[in-house]
C-alpha distance (Angstrom), angle and dihedral (degrees) to the residues before:
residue distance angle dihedral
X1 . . .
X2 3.77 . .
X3 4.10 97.5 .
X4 3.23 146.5 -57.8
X5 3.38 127.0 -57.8
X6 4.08 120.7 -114.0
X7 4.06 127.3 -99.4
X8 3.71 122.8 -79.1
X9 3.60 93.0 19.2
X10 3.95 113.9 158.7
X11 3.92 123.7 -129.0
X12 3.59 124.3 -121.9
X13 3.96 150.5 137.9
X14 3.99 137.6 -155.2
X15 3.51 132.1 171.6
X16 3.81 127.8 -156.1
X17 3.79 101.2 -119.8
X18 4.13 89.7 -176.7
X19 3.83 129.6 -8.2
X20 3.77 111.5 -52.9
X21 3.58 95.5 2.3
X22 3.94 119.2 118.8
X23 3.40 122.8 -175.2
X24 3.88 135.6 175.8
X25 3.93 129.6 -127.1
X26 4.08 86.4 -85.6
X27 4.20 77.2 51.0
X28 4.02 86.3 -120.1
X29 3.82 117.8 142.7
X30 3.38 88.6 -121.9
X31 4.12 104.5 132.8
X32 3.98 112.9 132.7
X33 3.48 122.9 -100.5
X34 3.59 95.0 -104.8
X35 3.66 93.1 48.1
X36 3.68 103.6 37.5
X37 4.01 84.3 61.2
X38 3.54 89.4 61.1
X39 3.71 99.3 47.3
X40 3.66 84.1 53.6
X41 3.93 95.3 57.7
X42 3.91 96.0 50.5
X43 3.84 116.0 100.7
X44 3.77 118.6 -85.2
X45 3.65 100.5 -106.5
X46 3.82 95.2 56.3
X47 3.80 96.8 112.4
X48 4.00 104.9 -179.6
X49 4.17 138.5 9.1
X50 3.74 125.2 -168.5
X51 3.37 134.7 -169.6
X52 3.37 128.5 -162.6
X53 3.75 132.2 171.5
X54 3.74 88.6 -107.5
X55 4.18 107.6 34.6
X56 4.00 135.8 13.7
X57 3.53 104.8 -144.3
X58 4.14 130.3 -170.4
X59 3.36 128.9 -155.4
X60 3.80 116.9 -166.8
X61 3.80 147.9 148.7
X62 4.12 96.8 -114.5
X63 3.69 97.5 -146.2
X64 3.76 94.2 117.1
X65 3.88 130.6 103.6
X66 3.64 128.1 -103.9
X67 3.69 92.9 -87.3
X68 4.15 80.3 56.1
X69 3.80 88.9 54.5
X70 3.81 90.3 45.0
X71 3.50 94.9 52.9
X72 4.01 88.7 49.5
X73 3.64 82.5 54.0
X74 3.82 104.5 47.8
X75 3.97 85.2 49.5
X76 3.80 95.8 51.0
X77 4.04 91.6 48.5
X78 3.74 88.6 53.0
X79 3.42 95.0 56.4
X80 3.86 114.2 35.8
Protein backbone atom coordinates (compact mmCIF):
# COMPACT_ATOMS: atom_id res chain seq x y z
CA UNK A 1 0.00 0.00 0.00
CA UNK A 2 1.61 3.22 -1.11
CA UNK A 3 -1.60 5.69 -0.44
CA UNK A 4 -4.69 6.32 -1.10
CA UNK A 5 -6.04 6.89 -4.14
CA UNK A 6 -7.59 10.55 -5.07
CA UNK A 7 -11.50 11.65 -5.03
CA UNK A 8 -13.87 10.79 -7.76
CA UNK A 9 -11.77 8.13 -8.99
CA UNK A 10 -13.70 5.45 -11.16
CA UNK A 11 -13.49 1.58 -10.53
CA UNK A 12 -12.39 -0.81 -12.97
CA UNK A 13 -10.31 -4.04 -13.94
CA UNK A 14 -8.62 -5.59 -17.21
CA UNK A 15 -6.49 -8.33 -17.69
CA UNK A 16 -4.04 -8.93 -20.55
CA UNK A 17 -5.37 -12.15 -22.01
CA UNK A 18 -2.23 -12.21 -24.70
CA UNK A 19 0.42 -9.54 -25.41
CA UNK A 20 -1.16 -6.20 -26.18
CA UNK A 21 -4.53 -7.30 -25.68
CA UNK A 22 -6.70 -5.60 -22.86
CA UNK A 23 -9.83 -6.66 -22.07
CA UNK A 24 -12.48 -5.72 -19.39
CA UNK A 25 -14.39 -8.02 -16.84
CA UNK A 26 -17.07 -8.68 -19.84
CA UNK A 27 -13.39 -9.49 -21.69
CA UNK A 28 -14.31 -6.53 -24.25
CA UNK A 29 -11.49 -4.26 -25.44
CA UNK A 30 -13.19 -1.62 -24.19
CA UNK A 31 -10.38 0.51 -22.07
CA UNK A 32 -10.47 4.41 -22.86
CA UNK A 33 -8.22 5.96 -25.01
CA UNK A 34 -6.28 7.49 -22.40
CA UNK A 35 -6.05 4.38 -20.48
CA UNK A 36 -5.68 1.79 -23.07
CA UNK A 37 -2.32 3.77 -24.01
CA UNK A 38 -1.08 3.12 -20.77
CA UNK A 39 -1.85 -0.50 -20.54
CA UNK A 40 0.01 -0.71 -23.69
CA UNK A 41 3.32 0.83 -22.26
CA UNK A 42 3.55 -1.52 -19.14
CA UNK A 43 6.01 -4.45 -19.43
CA UNK A 44 4.83 -7.64 -21.07
CA UNK A 45 4.48 -9.80 -18.16
CA UNK A 46 2.08 -7.48 -16.30
CA UNK A 47 -0.97 -9.75 -16.50
CA UNK A 48 -3.88 -7.72 -14.65
CA UNK A 49 -4.53 -3.89 -13.11
CA UNK A 50 -7.41 -2.91 -10.94
CA UNK A 51 -8.64 0.02 -9.81
CA UNK A 52 -10.76 0.57 -7.25
CA UNK A 53 -11.93 3.71 -5.57
CA UNK A 54 -9.82 2.81 -2.62
CA UNK A 55 -6.39 0.90 -4.05
CA UNK A 56 -4.62 0.47 -7.62
CA UNK A 57 -3.28 -2.79 -7.57
CA UNK A 58 -0.70 -4.66 -10.20
CA UNK A 59 -0.30 -7.94 -10.79
CA UNK A 60 2.76 -8.98 -12.78
CA UNK A 61 5.43 -11.60 -13.45
CA UNK A 62 8.64 -9.37 -12.15
CA UNK A 63 11.14 -10.69 -14.54
CA UNK A 64 11.72 -7.36 -16.20
CA UNK A 65 14.65 -4.85 -15.87
CA UNK A 66 14.73 -1.71 -14.03
CA UNK A 67 13.39 0.21 -16.89
CA UNK A 68 10.39 -2.63 -16.49
CA UNK A 69 10.03 -1.62 -12.85
CA UNK A 70 10.13 2.06 -13.84
CA UNK A 71 7.58 1.80 -16.22
CA UNK A 72 5.35 -0.10 -13.47
CA UNK A 73 6.10 2.87 -11.51
CA UNK A 74 5.38 5.79 -13.86
CA UNK A 75 1.92 3.96 -14.53
CA UNK A 76 0.99 3.54 -10.87
CA UNK A 77 1.84 7.42 -10.09
CA UNK A 78 -0.43 8.38 -12.89
CA UNK A 79 -3.16 6.75 -11.63
CA UNK A 80 -3.42 6.84 -7.78
Amino acid sequence: YHRARGKNRDAWCYWQSEPGVWLDRWREASAPAELAQALASLPKDVYMVEATPQFLALYWGERGDSSDLERVATFLKQHA
